[in-house]
MIVOTI-582369 format. One record per residue (C-alpha): residue in one letter; x negated, y, z negated. Coordinates in pm, whole numbers, plus 50000, padded with zeros to 5 digits. Layout:
REM MIVOTI-582369
aXYZ...
//
This chain:
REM MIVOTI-582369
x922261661273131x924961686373195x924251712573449x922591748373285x925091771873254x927621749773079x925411736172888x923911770472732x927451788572697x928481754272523x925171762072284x926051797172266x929541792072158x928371767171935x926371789271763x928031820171721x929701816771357x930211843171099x926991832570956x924891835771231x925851860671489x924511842971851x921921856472110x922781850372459x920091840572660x919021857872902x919361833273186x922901830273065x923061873873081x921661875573420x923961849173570x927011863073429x926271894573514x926111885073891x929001855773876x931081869573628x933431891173913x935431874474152x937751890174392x940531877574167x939501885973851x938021918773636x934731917373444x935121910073075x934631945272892x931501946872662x933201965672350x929931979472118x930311995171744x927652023571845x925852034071517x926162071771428x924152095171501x921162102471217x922162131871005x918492145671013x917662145371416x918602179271442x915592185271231x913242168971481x912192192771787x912122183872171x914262147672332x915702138372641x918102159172796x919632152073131x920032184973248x916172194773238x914882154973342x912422159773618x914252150974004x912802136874280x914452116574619x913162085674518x912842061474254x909142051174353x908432089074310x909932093473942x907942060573857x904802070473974x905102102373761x905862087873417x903042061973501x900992089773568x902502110773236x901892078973010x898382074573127x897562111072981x898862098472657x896872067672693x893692093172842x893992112772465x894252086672256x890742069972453x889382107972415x890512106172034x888562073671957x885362081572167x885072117372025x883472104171773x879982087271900x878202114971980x879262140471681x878002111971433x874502117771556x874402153071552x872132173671330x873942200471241x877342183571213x874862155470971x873812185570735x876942200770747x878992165270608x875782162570390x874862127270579x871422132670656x869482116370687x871422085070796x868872060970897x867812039470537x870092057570350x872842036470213x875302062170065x874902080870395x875842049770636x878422043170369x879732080270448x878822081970826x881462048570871x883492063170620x884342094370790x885052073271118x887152045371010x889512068770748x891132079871067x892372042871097x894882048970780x896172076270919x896992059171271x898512032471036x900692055770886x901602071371183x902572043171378x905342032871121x907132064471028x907182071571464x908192032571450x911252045671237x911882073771383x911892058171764x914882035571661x916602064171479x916382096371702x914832083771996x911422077472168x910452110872295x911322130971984x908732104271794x906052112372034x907272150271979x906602145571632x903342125671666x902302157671876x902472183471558x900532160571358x897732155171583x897872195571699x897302203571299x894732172871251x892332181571561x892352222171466x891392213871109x888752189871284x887392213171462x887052241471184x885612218270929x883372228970698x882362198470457x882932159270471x886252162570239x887552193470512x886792163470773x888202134870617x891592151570573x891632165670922x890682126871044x893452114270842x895882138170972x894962138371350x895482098871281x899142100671212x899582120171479x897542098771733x899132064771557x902782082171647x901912082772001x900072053072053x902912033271857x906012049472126x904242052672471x903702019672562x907202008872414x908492037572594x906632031172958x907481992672890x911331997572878x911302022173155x909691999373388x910571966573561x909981938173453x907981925273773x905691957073698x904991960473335x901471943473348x900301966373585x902222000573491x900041995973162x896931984073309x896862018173542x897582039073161x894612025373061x892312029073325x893552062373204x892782057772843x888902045172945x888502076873101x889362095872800x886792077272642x884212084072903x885122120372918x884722128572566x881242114072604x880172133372858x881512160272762x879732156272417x876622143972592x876042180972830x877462200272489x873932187472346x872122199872586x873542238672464x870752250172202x873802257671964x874132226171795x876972237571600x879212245371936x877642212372060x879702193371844x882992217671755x883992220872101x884682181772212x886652185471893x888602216771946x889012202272322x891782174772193x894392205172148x894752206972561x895792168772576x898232176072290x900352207672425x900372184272719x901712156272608x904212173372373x905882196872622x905702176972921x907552147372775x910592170372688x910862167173106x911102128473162x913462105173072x914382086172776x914422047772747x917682037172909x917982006572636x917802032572340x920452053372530x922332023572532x922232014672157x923312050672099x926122047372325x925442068472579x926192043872833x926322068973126x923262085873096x921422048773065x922802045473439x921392075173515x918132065673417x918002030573559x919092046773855x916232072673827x913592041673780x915132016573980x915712006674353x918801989774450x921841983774226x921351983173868x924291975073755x923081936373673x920291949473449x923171976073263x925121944173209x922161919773094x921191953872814x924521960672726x924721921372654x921611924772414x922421953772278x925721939272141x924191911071945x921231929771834x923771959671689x925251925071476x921781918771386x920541955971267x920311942970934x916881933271047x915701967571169x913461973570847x910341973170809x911091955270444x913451930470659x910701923870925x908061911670606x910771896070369x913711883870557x916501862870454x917661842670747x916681827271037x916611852371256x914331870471021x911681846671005x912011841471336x911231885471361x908371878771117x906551855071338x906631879271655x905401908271394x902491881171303x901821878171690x902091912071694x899471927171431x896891895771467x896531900271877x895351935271776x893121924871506x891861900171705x891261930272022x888451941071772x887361909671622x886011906671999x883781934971967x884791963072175x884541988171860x880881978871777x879811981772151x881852014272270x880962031371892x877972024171797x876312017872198x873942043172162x872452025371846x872561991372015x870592003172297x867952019372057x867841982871855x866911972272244x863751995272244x864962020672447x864282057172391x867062080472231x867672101972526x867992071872741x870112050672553x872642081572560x872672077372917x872922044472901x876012046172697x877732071672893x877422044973222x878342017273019x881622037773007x882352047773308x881642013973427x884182002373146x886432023073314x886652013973631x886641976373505x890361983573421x891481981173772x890721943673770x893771942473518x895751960173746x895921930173968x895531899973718x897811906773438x900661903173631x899601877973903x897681852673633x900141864973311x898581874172977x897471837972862x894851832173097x893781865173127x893051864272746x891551832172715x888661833073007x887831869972914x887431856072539x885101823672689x883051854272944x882441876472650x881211850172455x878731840972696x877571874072779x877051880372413x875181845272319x872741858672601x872921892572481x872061883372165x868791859572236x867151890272477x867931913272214x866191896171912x863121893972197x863431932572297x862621941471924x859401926071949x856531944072107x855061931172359x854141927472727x857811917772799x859621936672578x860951957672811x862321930273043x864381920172717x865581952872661x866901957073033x868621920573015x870161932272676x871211962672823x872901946073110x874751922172923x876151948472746x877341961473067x878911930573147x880921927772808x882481959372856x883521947973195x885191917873129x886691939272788x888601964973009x889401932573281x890991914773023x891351919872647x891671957572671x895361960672818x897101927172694x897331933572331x898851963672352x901001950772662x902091920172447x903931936772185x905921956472413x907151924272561x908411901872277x910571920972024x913791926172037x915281960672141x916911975271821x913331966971619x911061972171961x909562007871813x909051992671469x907091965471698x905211990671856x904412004971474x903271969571373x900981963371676x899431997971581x899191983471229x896771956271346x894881980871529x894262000671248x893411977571031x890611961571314x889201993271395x889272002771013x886901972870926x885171967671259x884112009871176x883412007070859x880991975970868x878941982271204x876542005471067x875781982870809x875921951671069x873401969971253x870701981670999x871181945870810x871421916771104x870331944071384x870521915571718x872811891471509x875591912571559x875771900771896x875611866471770x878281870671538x880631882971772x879851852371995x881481831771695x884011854471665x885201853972052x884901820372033x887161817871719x889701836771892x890421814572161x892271786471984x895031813871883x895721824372213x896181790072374x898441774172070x900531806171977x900931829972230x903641823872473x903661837572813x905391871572895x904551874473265x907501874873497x910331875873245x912341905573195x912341920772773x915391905372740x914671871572815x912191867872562x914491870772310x915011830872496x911981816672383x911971830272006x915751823071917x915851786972056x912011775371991x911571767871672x907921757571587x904881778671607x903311762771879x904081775772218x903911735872355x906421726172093x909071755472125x908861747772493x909691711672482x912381721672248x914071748572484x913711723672776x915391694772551x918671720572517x919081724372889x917421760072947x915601759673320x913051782173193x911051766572966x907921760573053x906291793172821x902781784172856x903431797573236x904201826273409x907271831073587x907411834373947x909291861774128x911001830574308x912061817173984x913361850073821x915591855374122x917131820574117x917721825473748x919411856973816x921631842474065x922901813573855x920741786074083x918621757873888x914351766273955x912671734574118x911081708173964x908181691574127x907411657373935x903341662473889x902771632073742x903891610474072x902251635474266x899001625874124x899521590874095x899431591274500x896161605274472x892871584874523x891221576674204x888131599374281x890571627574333x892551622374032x890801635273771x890531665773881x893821675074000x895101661673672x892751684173512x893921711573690x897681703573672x897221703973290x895241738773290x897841753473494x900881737673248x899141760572987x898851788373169x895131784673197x894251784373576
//
């Protein structure tokens, strides 16, 4: 075989023809960009056809300016404050979804929406799910006109924008005075809250190195769990004020702080430097990266400006119609990472997290325990979800997203099989009823542990990591799509779930944890280690669905990283940045000098950690 780097660029300049414009890989990017100057000779000039500028941004409030970008003496300082920035965003959007489980039970806020009473009353579970879930088209909606509007004016004016809409929908939320007053204002705050969820992780992702990303987002939503928990207990001491109408109008009315928050203080950070470069405003990208980075930068300015170039060829693709319906390889090849995309998120709720974190307070009830103590019960199970997050902090990166995924899927399941069997028990009286309940009640903890240690962070992590830059924001939108759409059904359903199969919910999300597990392992390659651009690696030379396949098929055209069911080391990066080949241990001779009792096992584990499962 010829050695790597001639035998890419020989790929590479096979493959760039008229018809199909070619996507350096990003090993090849990062090499040249250290080799490519000598003492002899200059660097080759990167000449881009910047698009224009949108004829409508000046309609759009706020974006980055330099002159007003927050300063500080070091780059560890700057990144700790947009970590800290994002993880408000995060905070609201957690606040935003959790608002909701306490108002639902609420008398007055029942007669008011004309819901009560709830309990055996078809039409009114009907309308108490309907009134949550209808917020889920909105965040659909949301996310893919701020998708649009990332790629065309930038990604803080889209969270700007997001802002407005969510100021206007949690007012009217607030002031409502029927279930139609309610179901606009939920609709409305949704666009808004879709808009922000769709651009702050894309944003925080290309800000950030790629050594960090894992846990930059994992901190953001240790963040976004304490929203969650706030609004609870917030809700929870508002019901202890005799006013029952202020009990439920104020953790309402209380969303407008996070919003004037987030929408003036983001006017003060800086904007992604790989959307500066698109634009062409190659100068203030440096200034960024310099901002956000330690040591020279001007490797990673060479390995974007690279990118940038091919994927300004390719912006053909950047529509949403394009990403659904394409017409060339490259297309399909965008459609599959917008599948990836929207089924990781539907999948995030398949799990269960929305019937445990909703509806907890019910489930705890079904377990026999009394009302005021099962809203105590909830509001622990939170702030122990919470501080679960931190776990993420230090696996995501260190294990990579596979694994993490896969044993929090096989944990949950367990936890919920058990869950399940003490909770059919708990609903029958007798002497050890109570027992039940409490081993019901703990496994519930212990779901929403492993949740926030694993599943909670990835698939919103995931999408930030595998699409391309000039469709990354529509990416975002689509990944927000999924999430909709899961928390739309998963909403909807529960009440019904509950009333109907009452300690077979459990059950049925053991199946459905279970069923998830396959889909990670076969199609989900791993993003741990590798820098955004180098992704664009594993989806423009793989060409089969299977992660195993595409690998086999990157290694077979020379490519040094190719094994994609593993993370990549920081070891490996570096050599692959510095043009040198990564090392190859032969595993299979290395277990053939085994004894035969050892064998087994160390093949076993060899294989496990080939896919990136231990």
């Amino acid at each position: 075989m010829a050695s790597k780097t001639t035998h890419v660029e020989k790929s590479i300049r096979d493959d760039a023809t008229p018809d199909r414009p070619s996507r350096s890989s990003s090993e090849t990017a990062l090499a040249q960009a250290v080799n490519e100057k000598t003492p002899t000779e200059e660097p080759e000039e990167i000449e881009l056809d910047y698009p224009e500028t949108w004829k409508y941004e000046k309609w759009f409030i706020g974006g980055y300016d330099q002159s007003r970008m927050l300063k500080f003496k070091s780059p560890n300082t700057m990144y700790k404050a947009i970590n800290l920035f994002a993880g408000v965003a995060i905070m609201f959007y957690g606040y935003d979804q959790g608002v909701m489980s306490q108002v639902n039970l609420n008398p007055d806020y029942q007669k008011l929406m004309g819901i009560s009473p709830v309990m055996g009353n078809s039409r009114n579970v009907a309308a108490e799910g309907g009134i949550v879930s209808v917020y889920y088209a909105g965040t659909l909606v949301g996310a893919l006109i701020a998708g649009s509007l990332a790629d065309r004016c930038g990604r803080i004016k889209a969270v700007v924008f997001g802002c407005m809409w969510a100021l206007v929908g949690a007012t009217l939320q607030a002031a409502a005075q029927n279930i139609a007053m309610m179901c606009c204002a939920r609709v409305i705050a949704g666009v808004g809250v879709g808009a922000i969820d769709c651009v702050i992780p894309v944003w925080s992702a290309e800000v950030s190195s790629h050594s960090a990303r894992g846990a930059f987002l994992a901190i953001e939503f240790f963040m976004n769990i304490g929203g969650l928990a706030l609004a609870y207990w917030i809700e929870y001491f508002a019901f202890l004020n005799p006013n029952m109408q202020m009990a439920w109008r104020t953790p309402l009315a209380l969303q407008i702080i996070f919003i004037l928050f987030i929408g003036i203080m983001i006017n003060f950070f800086p904007e992604s430097p790989r959307w500066l470069m698109k634009m062409g405003r190659e100068e203030q990208a440096r200034n960024v990266l310099h901002a956000t980075r330690e040591g020279n930068i001007e490797a990673e300015l060479k390995s974007i400006k690279k990118v940038v170039k091919h994927e300004l060829e390719t912006s053909s693709a950047n529509h949403y119609a394009a990403m659904l319906f394409p017409k060339d390889t490259y297309g399909y090849k965008l459609r599959w990472r917008v599948v990836l995309a929207v089924w990781l998120q539907i999948m995030q709720e398949l799990v269960g997290i929305g019937v445990i974190t909703v509806y907890a307070v019910d489930l705890f009830q079904d377990a026999g325990f009394s009302e005021e103590l099962s809203k105590l019960l909830a509001g622990f199970n939170n702030i122990s979800y919470m501080f679960s997050v931190v776990f993420a902090v230090f696996t995501l990166d260190r294990y990579g997203r596979r694994s993490t995924m896969v044993w929090g899927a096989v944990g949950m399941a367990l936890v919920l099989l058990i869950g399940g069997i003490t909770d059919k028990y708990a609903q029958i009286k007798g002497p050890k009823q109570r027992e039940y309940g409490a081993a019901t009640a703990a496994m519930t903890f212990l779901y929403t542990v492993i949740f926030g240690a694993t599943w909670l962070t990835t698939p919103w992590l995931y999408p930030t990591e595998i699409f391309p830059l000039n469709v990354r924001a529509k990416g975002g939108a689509w990944s927000v799509v999924g999430w909709s759409i899961g928390n739309g059904v998963i909403t909807m359903i529960t009440p019904f779930l509950f009333q109907a199969i009452s300690y077979g919910t459990l059950l049925l999300l053991f199946g459905l944890n279970i069923f998830c597990i396959p889909f990670v392992i076969l199609f989900y390659p791993e993003t741990a280690g590798r820098s955004l651009e180098q992704m664009d690696t594993f989806f423009d030379e793989g060409n089969s669905a299977v992660v195993y396949k595409s690998s086999r098929e990157i290694r077979d055209k020379g490519f040094e990283d190719h094994r994609w069911t593993k993370k990549l080391s920081e070891k490996d990066q570096k050599d692959l940045e510095e043009g040198r080949k990564l090392d190859v241990v032969d595993e299979n001779e290395k277990d053939a000098n085994l004894s035969w009792t050892r064998r087994p096992i160390a093949t076993f584990r060899r294989k496990g950690s080939l896919a990136g499962l231990l």
